[in-house]
N, C-alpha and C positions, 0 to 999 in steps of 0.2 A: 773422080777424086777418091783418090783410096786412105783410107784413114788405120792408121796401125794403134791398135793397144800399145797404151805405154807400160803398164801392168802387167803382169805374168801370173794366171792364176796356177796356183802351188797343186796338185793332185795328189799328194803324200795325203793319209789321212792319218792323224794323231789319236791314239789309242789310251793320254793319257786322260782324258774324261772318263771313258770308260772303264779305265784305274780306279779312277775315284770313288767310284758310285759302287763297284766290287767291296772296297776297301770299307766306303760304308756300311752297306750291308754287314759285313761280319760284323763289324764293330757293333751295330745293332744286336743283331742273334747273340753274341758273345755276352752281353751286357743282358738282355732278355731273357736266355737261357739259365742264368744266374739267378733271378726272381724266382723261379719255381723249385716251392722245397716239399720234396718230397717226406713223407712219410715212412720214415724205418723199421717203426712198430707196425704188426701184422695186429688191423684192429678193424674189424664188421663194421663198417658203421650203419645206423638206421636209415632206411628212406624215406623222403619227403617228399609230398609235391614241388612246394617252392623252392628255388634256389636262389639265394639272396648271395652276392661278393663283398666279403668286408677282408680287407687285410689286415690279420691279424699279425702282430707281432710277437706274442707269448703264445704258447700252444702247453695247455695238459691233456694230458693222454692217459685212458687208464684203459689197459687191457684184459680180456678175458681173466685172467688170473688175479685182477685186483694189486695190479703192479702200476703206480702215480710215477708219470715223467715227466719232465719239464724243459723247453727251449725254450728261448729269447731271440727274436729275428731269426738269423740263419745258424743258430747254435746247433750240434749235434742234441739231440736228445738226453737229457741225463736222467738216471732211476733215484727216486727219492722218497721219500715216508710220506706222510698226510702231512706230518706237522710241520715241516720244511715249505710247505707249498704256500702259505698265505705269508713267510717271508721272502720269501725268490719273487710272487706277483707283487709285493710292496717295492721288492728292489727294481723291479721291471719299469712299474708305473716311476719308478724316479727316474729313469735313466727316460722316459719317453711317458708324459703325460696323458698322449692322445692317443694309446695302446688300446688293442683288443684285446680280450683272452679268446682264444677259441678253444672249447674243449673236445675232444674227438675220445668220445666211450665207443668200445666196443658195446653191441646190441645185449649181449647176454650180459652187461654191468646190472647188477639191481641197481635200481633206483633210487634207493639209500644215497648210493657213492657220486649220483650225478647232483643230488641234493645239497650235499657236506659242501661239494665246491663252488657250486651257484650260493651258497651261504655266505660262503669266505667271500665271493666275486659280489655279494648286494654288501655286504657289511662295509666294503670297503671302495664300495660307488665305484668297479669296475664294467666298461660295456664286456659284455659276454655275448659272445657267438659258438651257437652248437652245432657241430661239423653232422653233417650228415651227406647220405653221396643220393644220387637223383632216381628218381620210382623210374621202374621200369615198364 
């Protein structure tokens, strides 16, 4: 007795799953690639043992020359004075409560200038993170 498949199995293979999973990817890296901000300012910074990850949303920067800049999340860099800075971190902390500051001195800053802004950042119960890049 012979018995026929009523069924016909199809041998095309469909390439749009693996559309899909392309499609995601990028969208991925597209989206991930967009988190990491770099650094504009040419600035030394100190080495440390530990390295701790805190995402920081505000960034000061002060470089070799004693030049204060200031972003916000993914803002370009802007150059500012000392005294503008403990208002732009108060404007910061409004717009996002749960903010970091990270400050990123160049190595050659006295210590004076990393002091002034850890001041502004305790007086006004900001968490502060000190960029440093990892011991070699």
């Amino acid at each position: 007795m012979a018995l026929k498949r009523r069924t016909k199995v199809n041998e095309s293979f469909s390439m749009a799953s693996m559309t899909d999973v392309i499609f995601l990817l990028l969208i991925f890296f597209m989206v991930t690639s967009t988190v990491v901000i770099p650094n504009a300012i040419k600035v030394t910074l100190p080495q440390a043992k530990k390295q701790t990850a805190a995402k920081p949303l505000t960034r000061v920067t002060i470089d070799s020359s004693l030049n204060y800049y200031v972003a916000f999340g993914s803002q370009k860099e802007k150059r500012v004075s000392f005294n503008e800075i403990a208002p732009f971190l108060r404007e910061s902390y409004a717009k996002e409560p749960e903010m970091f500051v990270a400050l990123y001195a160049d190595e050659t800053v006295p210590y004076k200038e990393i002091v002034k802004i850890l001041n502004i950042a305790n007086e006004n119960k900001f968490k502060m993170v000190l960029a440093t890049r990892p011991q070699r």
